[in-house]
Every structure is written in structure tokens, then in C-alpha cells.
TIVO-645187 format. One record per residue (C-alpha): residue number from 1; chain; y, x, z. Coordinates in steps of 0.5 Angstrom, whole numbers, plus 500, padded with zeros to 3 digits. Example, Ala and Ser with C-alpha at 12.3 -4.5 7.8 and 13.67 -1.06 7.14 Angstrom:
// TIVO-645187
  pos  unit   yy   xx   zz
    1     A  491  525  516
    2     A  498  527  514
// end
This chain:
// TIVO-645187
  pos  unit   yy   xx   zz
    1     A  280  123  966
    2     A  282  117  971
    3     A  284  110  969
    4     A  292  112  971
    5     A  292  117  966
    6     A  289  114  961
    7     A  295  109  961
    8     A  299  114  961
    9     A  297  116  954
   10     A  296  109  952
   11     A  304  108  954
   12     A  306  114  951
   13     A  302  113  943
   14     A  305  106  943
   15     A  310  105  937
   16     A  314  099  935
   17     A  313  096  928
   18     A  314  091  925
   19     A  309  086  924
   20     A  311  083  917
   21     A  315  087  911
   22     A  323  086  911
   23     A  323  084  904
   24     A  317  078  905
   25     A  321  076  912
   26     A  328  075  907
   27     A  325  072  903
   28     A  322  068  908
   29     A  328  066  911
   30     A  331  064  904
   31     A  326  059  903
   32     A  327  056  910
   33     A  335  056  910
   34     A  334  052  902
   35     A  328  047  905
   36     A  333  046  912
   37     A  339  046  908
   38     A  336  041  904
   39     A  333  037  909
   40     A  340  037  913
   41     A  344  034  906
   42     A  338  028  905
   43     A  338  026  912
   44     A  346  026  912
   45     A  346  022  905
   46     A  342  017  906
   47     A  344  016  913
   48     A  352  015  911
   49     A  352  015  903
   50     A  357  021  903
   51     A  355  026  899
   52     A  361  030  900
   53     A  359  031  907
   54     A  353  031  906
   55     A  352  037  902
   56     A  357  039  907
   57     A  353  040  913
   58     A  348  042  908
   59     A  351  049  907
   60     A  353  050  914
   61     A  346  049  917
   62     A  343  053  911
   63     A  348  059  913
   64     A  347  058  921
   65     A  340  060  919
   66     A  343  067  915
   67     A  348  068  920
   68     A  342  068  926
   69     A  337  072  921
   70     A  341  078  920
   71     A  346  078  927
   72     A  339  079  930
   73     A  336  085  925
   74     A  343  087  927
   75     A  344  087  934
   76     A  336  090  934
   77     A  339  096  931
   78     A  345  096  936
   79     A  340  097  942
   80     A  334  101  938
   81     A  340  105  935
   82     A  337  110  941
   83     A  331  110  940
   84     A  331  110  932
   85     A  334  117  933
   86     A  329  121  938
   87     A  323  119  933
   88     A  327  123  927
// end
């Protein structure tokens, strides 16, 4: 067999997988939305002693995290929809 085919049946045994579980990647992102959201409200605090906003800013930067972790699983099932379908 020459180096071209060879490639070739390399390219074609190559499989998408994940390389960390969805459930540990969750819970991964929890703790990393909780640390920052956190991080976010102690440095509003401290800096302005309004604790009202602080907390505030805290859970919309806790959430902005939520947001892009799951609108980007989401929009790599949209565009993966297709190959999802041929390996069933």
C-alpha cells in the first residue's frame, strides 16, 4: 500500500469523541460559574460597599457562563445533527 492510501484509511477510521464525560464537564462549569460569580460580587463589594449590586453582577456573570456552556453544546448538535444521523 502506498503513503496516499494509507492516509486515506486513516481519514476514514477517524471518530469524534469527546474527551471529557458531559456529566464531569457540568459539573466542572458549575464550579467554575459559582468560583467566578463569587469572585465577581466580592470585588464589586469591596470596591463599592453596595452589596445589592454586587450580588447583582454576580449572578449575571454566573449565568453568562451557563449561557455560553450550553449554547455552545447547542449549537454543536445543530451543526453535527448530520453527522449524528449517518453513524445510526
Amino acid at each position: 500500500m502506498s503513503k496516499k492510501e494509507q492516509d486515506k484509511k486513516g481519514e476514514e477510521i477517524f471518530e469524534r469523541k469527546p474527551w471529557i464525560d458531559k456529566v464531569k464537564g457540568t459539573r466542572v462549569i458549575i464550579i467554575a460559574a459559582l468560583l467566578l460569580a463569587v469572585l465577581v460580587a466580592f470585588q464589586i463589594i469591596q470596591g463599592s460597599g453596595n452589596w445589592a449590586q454586587g450580588i447583582l453582577w454576580g449572578l449575571i456573570f454566573g449565568v453568562s457562563v451557563f449561557a455560553v456552556y450550553f449554547g455552545m453544546n447547542a449549537f454543536h448538535k445543530w451543526v453535527n445533527k448530520d453527522q449524528n444521523q449517518k453513524k445510526e
